[in-house]
N, C-alpha and C positions, 0 to 999 in steps of 0.2 A: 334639650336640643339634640340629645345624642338618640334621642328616641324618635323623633321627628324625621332626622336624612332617613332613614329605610324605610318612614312610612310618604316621605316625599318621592323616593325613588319608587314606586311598588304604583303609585298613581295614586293614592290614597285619596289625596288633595285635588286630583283633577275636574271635578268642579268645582272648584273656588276659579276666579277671576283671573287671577296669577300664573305664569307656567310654572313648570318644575323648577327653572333654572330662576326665576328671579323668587321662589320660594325655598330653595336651598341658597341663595347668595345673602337672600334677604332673612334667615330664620335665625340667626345669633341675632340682630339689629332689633329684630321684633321682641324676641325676650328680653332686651335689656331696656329697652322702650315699654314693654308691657311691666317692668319690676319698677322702675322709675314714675311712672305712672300711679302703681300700686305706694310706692312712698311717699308721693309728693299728697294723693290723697289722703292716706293714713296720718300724715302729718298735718292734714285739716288749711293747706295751701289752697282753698279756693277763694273766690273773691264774693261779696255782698250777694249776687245774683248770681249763685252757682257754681258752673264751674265752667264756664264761658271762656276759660285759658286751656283749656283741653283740647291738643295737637294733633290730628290725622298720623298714624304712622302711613312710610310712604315708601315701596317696594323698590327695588335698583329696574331701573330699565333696560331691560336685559331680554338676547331677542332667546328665544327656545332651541332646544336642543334638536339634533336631526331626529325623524321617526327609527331610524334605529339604534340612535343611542336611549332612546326612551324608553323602547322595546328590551336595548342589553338593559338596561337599568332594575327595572323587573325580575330579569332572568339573575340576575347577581342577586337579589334581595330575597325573592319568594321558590324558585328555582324555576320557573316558565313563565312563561308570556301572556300578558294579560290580556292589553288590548290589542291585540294583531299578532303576528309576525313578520320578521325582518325581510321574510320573501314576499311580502306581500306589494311591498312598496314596486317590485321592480318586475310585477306582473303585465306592467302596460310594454313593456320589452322581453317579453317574452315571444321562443316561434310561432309561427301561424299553429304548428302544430301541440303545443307544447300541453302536457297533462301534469295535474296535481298528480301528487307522489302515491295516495292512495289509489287513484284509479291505474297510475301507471301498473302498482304491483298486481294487478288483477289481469295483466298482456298476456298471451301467450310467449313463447321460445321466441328468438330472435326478431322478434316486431320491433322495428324500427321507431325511437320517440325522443321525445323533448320535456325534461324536468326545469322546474327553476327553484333551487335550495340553498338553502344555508349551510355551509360547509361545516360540520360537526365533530368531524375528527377527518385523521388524514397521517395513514403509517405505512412509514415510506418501509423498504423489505428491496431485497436485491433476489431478481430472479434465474432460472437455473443455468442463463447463456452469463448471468454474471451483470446485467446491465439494470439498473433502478427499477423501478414501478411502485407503484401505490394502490393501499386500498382505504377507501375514504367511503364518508358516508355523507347525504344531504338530507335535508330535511325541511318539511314544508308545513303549510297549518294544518297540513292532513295525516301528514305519516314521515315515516323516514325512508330511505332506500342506500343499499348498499354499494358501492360501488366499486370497479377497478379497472387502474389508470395503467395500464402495459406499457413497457417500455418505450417503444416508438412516440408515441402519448407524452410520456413524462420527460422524455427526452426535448421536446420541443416547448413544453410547460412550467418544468420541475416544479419540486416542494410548493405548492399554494398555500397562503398562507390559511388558517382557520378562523371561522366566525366572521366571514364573508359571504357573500351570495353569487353563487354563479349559475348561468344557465348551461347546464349539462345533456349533449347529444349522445343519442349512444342506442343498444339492442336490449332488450331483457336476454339473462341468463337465467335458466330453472334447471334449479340443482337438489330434487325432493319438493315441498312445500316451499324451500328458498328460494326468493328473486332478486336480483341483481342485473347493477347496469353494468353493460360493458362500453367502456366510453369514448368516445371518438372524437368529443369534442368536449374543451373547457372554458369558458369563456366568462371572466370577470363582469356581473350583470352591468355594472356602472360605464360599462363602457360601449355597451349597445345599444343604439339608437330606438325612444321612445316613440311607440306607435298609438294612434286611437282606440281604445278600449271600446269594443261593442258590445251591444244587449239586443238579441233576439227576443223578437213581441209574434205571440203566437193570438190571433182572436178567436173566443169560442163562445157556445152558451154555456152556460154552469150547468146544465140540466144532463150535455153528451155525454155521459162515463167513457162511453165506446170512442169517440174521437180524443179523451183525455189520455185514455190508456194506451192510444195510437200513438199519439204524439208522445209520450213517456216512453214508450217502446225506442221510437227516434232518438230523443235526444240523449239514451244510454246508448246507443250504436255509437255514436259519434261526439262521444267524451271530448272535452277541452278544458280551456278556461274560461270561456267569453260567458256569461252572462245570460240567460234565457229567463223567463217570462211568460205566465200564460195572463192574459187578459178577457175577464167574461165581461160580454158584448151587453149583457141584460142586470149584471148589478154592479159592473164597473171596476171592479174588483182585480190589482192586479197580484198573481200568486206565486210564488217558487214550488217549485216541484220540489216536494220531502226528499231527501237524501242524494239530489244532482249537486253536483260542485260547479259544474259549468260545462259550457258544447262546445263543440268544433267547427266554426260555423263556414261554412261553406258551400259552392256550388246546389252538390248532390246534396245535402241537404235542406236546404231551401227548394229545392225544386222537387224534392218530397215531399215536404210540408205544405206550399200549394196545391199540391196534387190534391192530398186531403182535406186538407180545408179552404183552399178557396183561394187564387190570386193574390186579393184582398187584404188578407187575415193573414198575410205574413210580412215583415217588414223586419228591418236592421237601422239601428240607431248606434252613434257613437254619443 
């Protein structure tokens, strides 16, 4: 049994039939069911035709745990995340503008953007007028980034607590090959209002290198999270661009992508 909770928390067992939570509530029950079992047949307790008294073990009814207690669950037992991460869930409320943490660290000086992270650490320090601030770090399924919360900031926020996710507004700072956010806004993701998640569909033929590489040129311009898509028109095929995390979808670029490929051949789905 003792061996089983870290392999039930880790997802070990996720596909079996059972969630985590009625396979940790239910695995002492089961052992003492599965040794009962092992006795009663040892002790040659079956009847004339078998063993036609032999009982179903039968799990607690028990509803599942949230996706990010599932996710800490993981992180406590293997030390990361297996099946997702905790900012993932709270992507569909993230800004219009918002970029994973990877592409965020690739902005220039002061470019203005939108992370959505799991709060990682968070060391509060008093700064040189004598008033609070913090420097915390978030982290996404992509990377992490460094952040700090200046007084005015923390002053209106204080101490947040850790191993939460919030969507963070803020500037890149580059200080050498370091980037960091400077942050202007902190906002507990659970409390932001869910939006439609979209996927941009591009149509093409598989044969165009030259309109593929067009459109890959595009959809690195305008980094996000949303969802992109190429679809060839001739084997149906629909593909992720290698190495995108997701676009930014909007206006001007939708009305680039018609431009080159066609009216038609561009569309937005939620």
């Amino acid at each position: 049994m003792y061996t089983s909770q870290p392999l039930i928390s880790s997802g070990a067992f996720d596909s079996f039939p059972q969630t985590r939570r009625q396979l940790k509530q239910g695995s002492r029950a089961l052992l003492e069911f599965a040794q009962q079992e092992y006795s009663r047949r040892e002790g040659g307790q079956l009847d004339l035709f078998g063993d036609s008294s032999a009982q179903e073990f039968e799990f607690p009814n028990a509803e599942e745990f949230r996706p990010i207690q599932l996710l800490q669950m993981e992180h406590d037992v293997v030390g990361l995340y297996i099946s997702g991460h905790p900012a993932d869930e709270y992507i569909c409320r993230a800004d219009a503008d918002c970029l994973y943490i990877a592409d965020a660290l690739t902005m220039p000086e002061g470019k203005p953007l939108s992370v959505m992270g799991l709060l990682v650490s968070n060391r509060p320090t008093t700064a040189r007028n004598g008033s609070m601030m913090s420097f915390a770090a978030f982290e996404d399924n992509s990377g992490v980034i460094d952040a700090v919360i200046f007084p005015d900031l923390y002053l209106q926020i204080g101490r947040i607590p850790e191993g939460e996710v919030y969507s963070v507004r803020g500037r890149i700072s580059v200080k050498g090959e370091r980037r960091s956010i400077i942050c202007e806004r902190v906002t507990p993701a659970e409390k932001l209002p869910e939006r439609p998640r979209q996927t941009l569909y591009v149509n093409m033929h598989s044969g165009d290198g030259e309109k593929y590489a067009a459109v890959s040129a595009l959809f690195s311009r305008y980094k996000g999270i949303s969802r992109a898509r190429i679809c060839y028109s001739d084997t149906r095929k629909v593909m992720r661009l290698t190495g995108l995390r997701g676009v930014r979808i909007c206006d001007r670029l939708i009305a680039e992508l018609k431009k080159l490929c066609g009216e038609d051949n561009v569309t937005v789905r939620e």
